[in-house]
N, C-alpha and C positions, 0 to 999 in steps of 0.2 A: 682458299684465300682470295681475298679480293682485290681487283687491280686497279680498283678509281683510286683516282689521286687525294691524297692526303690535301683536307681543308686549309690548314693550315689555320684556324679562328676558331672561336667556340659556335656552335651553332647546337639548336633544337630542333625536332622534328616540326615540320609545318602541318601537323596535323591536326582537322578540326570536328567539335561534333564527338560521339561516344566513337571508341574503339574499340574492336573486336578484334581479342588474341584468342588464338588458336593453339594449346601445343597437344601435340600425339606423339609418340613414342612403342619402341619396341624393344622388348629386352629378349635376348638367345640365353633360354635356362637351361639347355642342352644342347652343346656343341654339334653332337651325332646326328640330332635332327634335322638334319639342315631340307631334309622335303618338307619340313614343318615350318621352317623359319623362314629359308630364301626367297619364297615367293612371298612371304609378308615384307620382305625387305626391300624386294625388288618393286612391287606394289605401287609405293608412294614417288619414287620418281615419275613413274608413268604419270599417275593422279596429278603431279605439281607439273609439268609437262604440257598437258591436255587444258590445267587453269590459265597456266601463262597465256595461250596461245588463243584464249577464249577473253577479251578485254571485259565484257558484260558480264564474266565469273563471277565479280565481287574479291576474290584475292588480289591485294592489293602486295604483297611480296613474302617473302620464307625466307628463314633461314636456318641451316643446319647445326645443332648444338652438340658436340661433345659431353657424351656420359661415361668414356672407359671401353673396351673394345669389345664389352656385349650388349651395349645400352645405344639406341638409337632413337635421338629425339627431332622435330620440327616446329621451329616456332613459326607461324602465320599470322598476318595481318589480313583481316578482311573487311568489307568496307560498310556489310550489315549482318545482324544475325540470320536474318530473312537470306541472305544471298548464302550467307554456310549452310543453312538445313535447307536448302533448295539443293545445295551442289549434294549433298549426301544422302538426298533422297532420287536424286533424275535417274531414272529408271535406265536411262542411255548413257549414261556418265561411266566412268573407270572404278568410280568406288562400289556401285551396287554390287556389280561380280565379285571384285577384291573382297567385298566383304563377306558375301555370300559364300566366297570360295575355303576364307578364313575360319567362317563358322563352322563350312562342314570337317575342312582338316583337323580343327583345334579336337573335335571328338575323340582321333586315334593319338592324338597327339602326347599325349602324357604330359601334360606341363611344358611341352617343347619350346612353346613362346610366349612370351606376354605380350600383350597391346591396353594402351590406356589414350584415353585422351581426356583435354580441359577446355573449357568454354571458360572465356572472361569478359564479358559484355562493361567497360569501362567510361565510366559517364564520363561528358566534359568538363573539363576542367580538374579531373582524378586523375591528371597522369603527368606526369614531365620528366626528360628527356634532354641529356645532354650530350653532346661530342665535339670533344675538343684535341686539333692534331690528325683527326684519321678517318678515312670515308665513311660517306651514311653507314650507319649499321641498323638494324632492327625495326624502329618505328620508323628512324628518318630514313633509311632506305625504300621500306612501305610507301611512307606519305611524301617525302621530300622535306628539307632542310631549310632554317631561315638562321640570319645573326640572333642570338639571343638580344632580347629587349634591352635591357640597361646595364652597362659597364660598371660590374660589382654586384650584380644581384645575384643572389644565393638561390638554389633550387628550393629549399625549403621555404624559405618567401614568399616565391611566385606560386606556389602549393598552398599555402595558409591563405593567400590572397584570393584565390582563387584565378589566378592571371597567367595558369599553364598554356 
């Protein structure tokens, strides 16, 4: 849960230029497994850890989505696509091993876990973004927050106009 203080206005994300969302997820299809599962589970905190602490990453913020207490998802914002397949290829990074490590378990694993992930490269002006009452969340946590433009404009306006 989050502890910034509640806006109290409507505001948008101030975010410009295409955006890049990220989500990955994990689903536990066997409870019993858990040498199959926990270390995929443990995995991405590390990885989201290791980005924060790295400003030149390209993650630009995360956050954690409820699916049900076998489903574990992350949405991410990052700031190029270039900058995600750079982090998921650095040969020194947290994700080559995790992954390396995942492939070789997933073999004995019997279906023990699932992993998925989605790329969404989102051109400018294809997105909008509202919060009103309650601290940034998702893009405008990512990017940061401004007053929405004009007193009474509809989301769906500023998306037909193309004035996201």
């Amino acid at each position: 849960m989050s502890t910034a203080p509640i806006s109290g206005r409507r505001v948008t994300a101030a975010a410009e230029g295409d955006v890049v969302v990220f989500l990955i997820g994990m689903r536990i299809n066997r409870w019993r497994a858990v040498r199959h599962w926990l270390p995929v589970l443990t995995a991405m905190p590390r990885m989201l850890k290791e980005l924060s602490r790295d400003r030149d990453s390209g993650l630009l913020g995360h956050r954690a989505l409820s699916g049900g207490p076998r489903v574990f998802t992350v949405a991410q914002y990052w700031e190029s696509r270039e900058k995600l397949l750079a982090y998921a290829s650095d040969q020194g990074g947290q994700h080559r091993p995790a992954w390396a490590a995942f492939n070789r378990r997933v073999r004995g694993s019997k279906g023990g876990v699932g992993i998925w992930h989605e790329t969404y490269i989102v051109p400018a002006g294809s997105y909008e973004s509202i919060y009103v009452d309650m601290p940034p969340a998702g893009l405008g946590a990512a990017w940061g927050v401004e007053p929405v433009g004009r007193r009474g404009e509809r989301a769906a306006q500023r998306l037909a106009s193309g004035a996201v």
